[in-house]
C-alpha positions in Angstrom: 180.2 249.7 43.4 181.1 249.3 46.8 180.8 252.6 49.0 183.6 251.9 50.8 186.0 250.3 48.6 188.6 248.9 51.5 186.4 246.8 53.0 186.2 244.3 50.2 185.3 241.6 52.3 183.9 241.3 55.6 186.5 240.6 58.2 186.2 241.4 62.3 189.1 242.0 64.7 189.6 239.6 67.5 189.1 241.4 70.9 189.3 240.3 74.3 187.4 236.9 75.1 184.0 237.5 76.6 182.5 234.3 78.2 178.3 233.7 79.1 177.9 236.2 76.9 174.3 236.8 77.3 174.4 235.0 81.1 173.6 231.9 82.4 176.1 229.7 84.4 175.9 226.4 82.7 178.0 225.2 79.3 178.2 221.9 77.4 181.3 219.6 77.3 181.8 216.8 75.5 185.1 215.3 77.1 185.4 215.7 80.4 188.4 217.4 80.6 187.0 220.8 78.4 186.6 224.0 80.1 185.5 227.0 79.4 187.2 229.9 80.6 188.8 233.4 79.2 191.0 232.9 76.4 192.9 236.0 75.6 191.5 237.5 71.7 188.8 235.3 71.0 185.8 237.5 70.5 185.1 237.4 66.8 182.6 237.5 63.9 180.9 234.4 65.5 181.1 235.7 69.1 179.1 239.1 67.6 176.5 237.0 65.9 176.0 234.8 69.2 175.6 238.5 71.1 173.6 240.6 68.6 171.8 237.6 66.2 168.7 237.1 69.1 167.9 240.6 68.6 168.5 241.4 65.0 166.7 238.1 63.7 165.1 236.6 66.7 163.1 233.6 64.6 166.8 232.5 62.4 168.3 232.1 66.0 165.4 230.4 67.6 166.5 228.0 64.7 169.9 227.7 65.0 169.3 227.2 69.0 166.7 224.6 68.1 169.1 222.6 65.6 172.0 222.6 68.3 169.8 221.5 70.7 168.4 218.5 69.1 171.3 217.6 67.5 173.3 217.5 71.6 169.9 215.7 72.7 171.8 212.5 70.6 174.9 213.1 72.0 177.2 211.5 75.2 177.5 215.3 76.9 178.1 216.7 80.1 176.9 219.9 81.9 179.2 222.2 84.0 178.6 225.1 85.8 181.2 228.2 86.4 183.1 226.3 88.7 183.9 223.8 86.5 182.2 221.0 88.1 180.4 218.4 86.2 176.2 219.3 87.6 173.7 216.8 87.3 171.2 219.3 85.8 169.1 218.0 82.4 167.8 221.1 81.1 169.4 222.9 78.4 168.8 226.1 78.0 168.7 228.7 75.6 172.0 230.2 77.5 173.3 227.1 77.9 173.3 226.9 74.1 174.7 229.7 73.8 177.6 229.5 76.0 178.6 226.1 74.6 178.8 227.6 71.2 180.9 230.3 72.2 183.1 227.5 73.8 183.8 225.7 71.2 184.2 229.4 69.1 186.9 229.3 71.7 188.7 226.2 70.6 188.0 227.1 66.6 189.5 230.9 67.1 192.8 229.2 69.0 193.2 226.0 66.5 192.4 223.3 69.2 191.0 220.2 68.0 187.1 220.0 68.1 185.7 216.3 69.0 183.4 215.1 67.0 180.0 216.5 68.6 181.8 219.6 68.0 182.4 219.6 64.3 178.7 219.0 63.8 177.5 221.7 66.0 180.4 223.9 64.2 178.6 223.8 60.8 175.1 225.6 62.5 177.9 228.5 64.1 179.0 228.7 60.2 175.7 229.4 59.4 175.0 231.9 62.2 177.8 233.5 61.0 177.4 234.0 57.3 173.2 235.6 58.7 175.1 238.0 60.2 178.1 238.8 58.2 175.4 239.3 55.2 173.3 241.9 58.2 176.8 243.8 58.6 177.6 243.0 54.5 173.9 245.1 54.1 174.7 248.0 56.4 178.0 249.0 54.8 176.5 248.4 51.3 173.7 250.7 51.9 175.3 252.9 54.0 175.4 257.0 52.8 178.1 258.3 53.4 177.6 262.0 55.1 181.1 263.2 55.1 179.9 264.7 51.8 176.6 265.6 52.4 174.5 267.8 54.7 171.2 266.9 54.6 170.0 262.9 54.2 166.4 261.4 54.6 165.5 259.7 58.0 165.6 255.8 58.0 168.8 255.4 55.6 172.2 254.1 56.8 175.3 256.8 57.0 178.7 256.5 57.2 181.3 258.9 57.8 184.8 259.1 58.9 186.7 259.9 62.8 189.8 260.4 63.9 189.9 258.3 67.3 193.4 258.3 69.4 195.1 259.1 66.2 193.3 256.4 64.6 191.0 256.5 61.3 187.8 254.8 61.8 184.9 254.4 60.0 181.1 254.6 62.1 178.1 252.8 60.1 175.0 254.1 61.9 171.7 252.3 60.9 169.2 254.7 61.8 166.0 252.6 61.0 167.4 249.6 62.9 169.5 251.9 65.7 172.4 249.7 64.9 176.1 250.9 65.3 179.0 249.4 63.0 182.5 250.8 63.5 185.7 249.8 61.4 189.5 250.3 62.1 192.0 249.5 58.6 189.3 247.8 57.0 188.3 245.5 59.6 185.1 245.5 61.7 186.0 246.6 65.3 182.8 247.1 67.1 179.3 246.5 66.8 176.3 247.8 68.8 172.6 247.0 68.8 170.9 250.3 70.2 168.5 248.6 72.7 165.3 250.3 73.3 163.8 247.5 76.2 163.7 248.6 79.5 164.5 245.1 81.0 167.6 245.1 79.3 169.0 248.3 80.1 168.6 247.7 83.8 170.6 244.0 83.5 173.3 245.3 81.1 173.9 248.9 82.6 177.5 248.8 81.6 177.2 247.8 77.8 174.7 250.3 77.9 177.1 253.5 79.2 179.7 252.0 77.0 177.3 252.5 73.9 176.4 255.9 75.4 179.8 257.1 75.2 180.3 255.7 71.7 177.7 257.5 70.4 179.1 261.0 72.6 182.4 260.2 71.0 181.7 259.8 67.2 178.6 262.9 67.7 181.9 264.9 68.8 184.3 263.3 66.1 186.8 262.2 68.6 
Protein backbone atom coordinates (compact mmCIF):
# COMPACT_ATOMS: atom_id res chain seq x y z
CA UNK A 1 0.00 0.00 0.00
CA UNK A 2 0.76 3.27 -1.09
CA UNK A 3 1.91 5.76 1.67
CA UNK A 4 0.22 8.39 0.36
CA UNK A 5 -2.87 7.18 -1.13
CA UNK A 6 -3.85 10.56 -3.35
CA UNK A 7 -1.13 10.35 -5.45
CA UNK A 8 -2.19 7.35 -7.24
CA UNK A 9 -0.41 8.15 -10.25
CA UNK A 10 2.39 10.26 -10.93
CA UNK A 11 1.21 13.54 -12.47
CA UNK A 12 3.30 17.16 -12.48
CA UNK A 13 1.86 20.64 -12.68
CA UNK A 14 2.68 22.74 -15.60
CA UNK A 15 4.64 25.95 -14.46
CA UNK A 16 5.97 28.72 -16.21
CA UNK A 17 8.11 27.85 -19.43
CA UNK A 18 11.88 27.76 -18.77
CA UNK A 19 13.96 27.74 -21.95
CA UNK A 20 18.11 26.66 -22.22
CA UNK A 21 17.42 25.14 -19.34
CA UNK A 22 20.86 24.05 -18.34
CA UNK A 23 22.44 26.93 -20.86
CA UNK A 24 23.88 26.99 -24.05
CA UNK A 25 22.59 29.37 -26.88
CA UNK A 26 22.01 27.00 -29.75
CA UNK A 27 18.67 24.70 -30.56
CA UNK A 28 17.73 22.35 -33.38
CA UNK A 29 14.98 23.11 -35.97
CA UNK A 30 13.75 21.10 -38.38
CA UNK A 31 11.60 23.55 -40.57
CA UNK A 32 12.80 26.67 -40.92
CA UNK A 33 10.24 28.57 -39.67
CA UNK A 34 10.39 26.82 -35.75
CA UNK A 35 11.40 28.83 -32.95
CA UNK A 36 11.99 28.43 -29.73
CA UNK A 37 10.94 30.95 -27.33
CA UNK A 38 8.85 31.21 -23.82
CA UNK A 39 5.62 29.57 -24.05
CA UNK A 40 3.43 30.40 -21.08
CA UNK A 41 2.92 26.76 -18.70
CA UNK A 42 5.09 24.47 -20.42
CA UNK A 43 7.47 23.21 -17.78
CA UNK A 44 6.47 19.72 -17.13
CA UNK A 45 7.34 16.15 -16.14
CA UNK A 46 9.68 16.02 -19.28
CA UNK A 47 11.10 19.53 -18.65
CA UNK A 48 12.15 18.15 -14.80
CA UNK A 49 13.74 15.11 -16.24
CA UNK A 50 15.64 17.20 -18.99
CA UNK A 51 16.84 19.60 -15.64
CA UNK A 52 17.47 16.95 -12.94
CA UNK A 53 18.01 13.40 -15.09
CA UNK A 54 22.07 14.49 -15.81
CA UNK A 55 22.52 14.52 -12.17
CA UNK A 56 20.38 11.87 -10.79
CA UNK A 57 21.47 9.20 -13.54
CA UNK A 58 24.22 10.72 -15.41
CA UNK A 59 25.15 7.38 -17.69
CA UNK A 60 20.94 6.81 -18.77
CA UNK A 61 21.18 10.50 -20.02
CA UNK A 62 24.58 10.24 -21.59
CA UNK A 63 22.34 7.62 -23.53
CA UNK A 64 19.43 9.28 -24.29
CA UNK A 65 21.71 12.39 -25.51
CA UNK A 66 23.73 9.94 -27.49
CA UNK A 67 20.51 8.34 -29.32
CA UNK A 68 19.13 11.91 -30.12
CA UNK A 69 22.19 12.82 -31.44
CA UNK A 70 22.82 10.10 -33.82
CA UNK A 71 19.51 9.72 -34.75
CA UNK A 72 19.56 14.19 -35.96
CA UNK A 73 23.21 13.27 -37.51
CA UNK A 74 20.59 11.45 -40.43
CA UNK A 75 18.48 14.24 -40.48
CA UNK A 76 17.90 17.60 -42.89
CA UNK A 77 18.30 20.16 -39.63
CA UNK A 78 19.18 23.49 -39.00
CA UNK A 79 20.97 25.31 -36.02
CA UNK A 80 19.78 28.67 -34.51
CA UNK A 81 21.05 30.60 -31.93
CA UNK A 82 18.98 32.91 -29.34
CA UNK A 83 18.39 35.34 -31.88
CA UNK A 84 16.65 33.17 -34.04
CA UNK A 85 19.03 33.17 -36.79
CA UNK A 86 19.83 30.24 -38.75
CA UNK A 87 24.16 29.85 -37.62
CA UNK A 88 26.34 27.91 -39.70
CA UNK A 89 27.83 26.03 -36.64
CA UNK A 90 28.21 21.91 -37.07
CA UNK A 91 28.73 20.88 -33.60
CA UNK A 92 26.03 19.60 -31.47
CA UNK A 93 26.30 19.78 -28.26
CA UNK A 94 25.24 18.26 -25.29
CA UNK A 95 23.11 21.67 -24.54
CA UNK A 96 22.15 21.86 -27.78
CA UNK A 97 20.48 18.52 -27.24
CA UNK A 98 19.04 19.52 -24.68
CA UNK A 99 17.49 22.64 -25.68
CA UNK A 100 16.00 21.06 -28.78
CA UNK A 101 14.24 18.54 -26.65
CA UNK A 102 12.79 20.91 -24.48
CA UNK A 103 11.61 22.64 -27.82
CA UNK A 104 9.89 20.28 -29.18
CA UNK A 105 8.48 19.49 -25.19
CA UNK A 106 7.23 22.86 -26.16
CA UNK A 107 5.20 21.97 -29.20
CA UNK A 108 3.95 18.40 -27.44
CA UNK A 109 2.76 20.37 -23.97
CA UNK A 110 0.75 23.10 -26.41
CA UNK A 111 -0.67 20.36 -29.15
CA UNK A 112 1.29 21.69 -32.13
CA UNK A 113 2.17 19.35 -34.84
CA UNK A 114 5.63 17.71 -34.51
CA UNK A 115 7.38 17.04 -38.13
CA UNK A 116 8.54 14.04 -38.65
CA UNK A 117 12.27 14.27 -37.13
CA UNK A 118 10.36 15.24 -34.19
CA UNK A 119 8.17 12.25 -33.61
CA UNK A 120 11.19 10.10 -33.64
CA UNK A 121 13.19 12.06 -31.31
CA UNK A 122 9.74 12.31 -29.13
CA UNK A 123 9.89 8.52 -28.32
CA UNK A 124 13.68 8.93 -26.47
CA UNK A 125 11.83 12.17 -24.32
CA UNK A 126 9.07 9.28 -23.47
CA UNK A 127 11.62 7.32 -22.24
CA UNK A 128 13.48 10.02 -20.28
CA UNK A 129 10.41 10.61 -18.86
CA UNK A 130 9.16 7.30 -17.60
CA UNK A 131 13.42 7.04 -15.81
CA UNK A 132 12.38 9.67 -13.99
CA UNK A 133 8.80 9.46 -13.16
CA UNK A 134 9.80 5.83 -11.83
CA UNK A 135 13.02 8.08 -9.60
CA UNK A 136 10.03 10.43 -8.22
CA UNK A 137 7.47 7.05 -8.30
CA UNK A 138 10.49 5.54 -5.72
CA UNK A 139 10.81 8.55 -3.50
CA UNK A 140 7.13 8.84 -2.57
CA UNK A 141 6.85 5.03 -2.29
CA UNK A 142 9.58 4.81 0.16
CA UNK A 143 9.06 7.82 1.73
CA UNK A 144 8.38 7.78 5.90
CA UNK A 145 6.18 9.75 6.74
CA UNK A 146 7.29 11.92 10.00
CA UNK A 147 4.15 13.69 10.74
CA UNK A 148 3.69 10.61 13.08
CA UNK A 149 6.93 9.94 14.18
CA UNK A 150 9.72 11.58 16.19
CA UNK A 151 12.68 9.82 15.69
CA UNK A 152 13.62 7.98 12.09
CA UNK A 153 17.03 6.42 10.91
CA UNK A 154 19.43 8.67 8.75
CA UNK A 155 19.40 7.80 4.96
CA UNK A 156 15.53 6.99 4.64
CA UNK A 157 13.06 9.20 2.66
CA UNK A 158 10.32 11.36 4.93
CA UNK A 159 7.36 12.93 4.12
CA UNK A 160 5.24 15.12 6.01
CA UNK A 161 2.66 17.66 5.65
CA UNK A 162 2.71 22.04 5.38
CA UNK A 163 0.37 24.47 5.24
CA UNK A 164 1.95 27.02 2.51
CA UNK A 165 -0.23 30.37 1.69
CA UNK A 166 -3.22 28.50 2.90
CA UNK A 167 -2.36 25.68 0.84
CA UNK A 168 -1.71 21.84 1.79
CA UNK A 169 1.39 20.53 0.47
CA UNK A 170 3.17 17.54 0.83
CA UNK A 171 7.55 17.84 1.10
CA UNK A 172 9.32 14.32 0.06
CA UNK A 173 12.89 14.83 1.36
CA UNK A 174 15.42 12.12 0.27
CA UNK A 175 17.99 12.43 2.70
CA UNK A 176 20.51 9.86 1.18
CA UNK A 177 20.21 11.41 -2.29
CA UNK A 178 19.52 15.31 -0.83
CA UNK A 179 16.61 15.36 -3.13
CA UNK A 180 13.47 17.62 -2.54
CA UNK A 181 9.87 16.52 -3.89
CA UNK A 182 6.95 18.80 -3.12
CA UNK A 183 3.22 18.09 -4.00
CA UNK A 184 0.09 20.43 -4.15
CA UNK A 185 -3.69 18.36 -4.58
CA UNK A 186 -1.99 15.37 -5.63
CA UNK A 187 0.09 16.64 -8.17
CA UNK A 188 3.91 17.08 -8.25
CA UNK A 189 4.75 20.89 -7.94
CA UNK A 190 8.42 21.17 -7.38
CA UNK A 191 11.43 19.24 -7.49
CA UNK A 192 14.97 20.04 -6.23
CA UNK A 193 18.25 18.18 -6.62
CA UNK A 194 20.35 19.50 -3.43
CA UNK A 195 23.64 20.16 -5.26
CA UNK A 196 26.79 19.75 -3.32
CA UNK A 197 29.44 20.94 -6.45
CA UNK A 198 31.02 23.98 -6.00
CA UNK A 199 31.00 24.91 -9.78
CA UNK A 200 27.46 24.73 -9.84
CA UNK A 201 26.53 26.76 -7.12
CA UNK A 202 28.63 29.73 -8.31
CA UNK A 203 26.76 29.47 -12.12
CA UNK A 204 23.21 28.82 -10.68
CA UNK A 205 23.27 31.27 -7.58
CA UNK A 206 19.66 31.84 -7.96
CA UNK A 207 18.23 28.26 -8.12
CA UNK A 208 20.43 27.77 -5.40
CA UNK A 209 18.78 30.76 -2.86
CA UNK A 210 15.54 29.60 -4.24
CA UNK A 211 16.28 25.97 -2.78
CA UNK A 212 17.65 27.61 0.29
CA UNK A 213 14.47 29.25 1.05
CA UNK A 214 12.50 26.10 0.38
CA UNK A 215 14.18 24.21 2.73
CA UNK A 216 13.89 27.53 5.49
CA UNK A 217 10.20 27.40 4.60
CA UNK A 218 9.14 23.66 5.10
CA UNK A 219 12.08 23.49 8.36
CA UNK A 220 9.60 26.34 9.70
CA UNK A 221 6.27 24.66 8.35
CA UNK A 222 5.13 27.72 6.48
Amino acid sequence: MRLINYLNEISFKKGRDIDYPLGGSKVIVFNKNDSYKLEGKTHGDISHALKHMPKINPSFFKNILSSVRELIKDMKYYIKNKKGTIIGDPEITDKTLINTMDRINDKIVLNEPLTDEEKQIQRFLIKLKNEYISVVDGIVSSAINVDDFEQIDKNKTICFSVKDRGKNKIYFLDTKRNYLLITSTGMVAKTFFIYKNVDYVKRNTERVDILNKEVENFIKGL
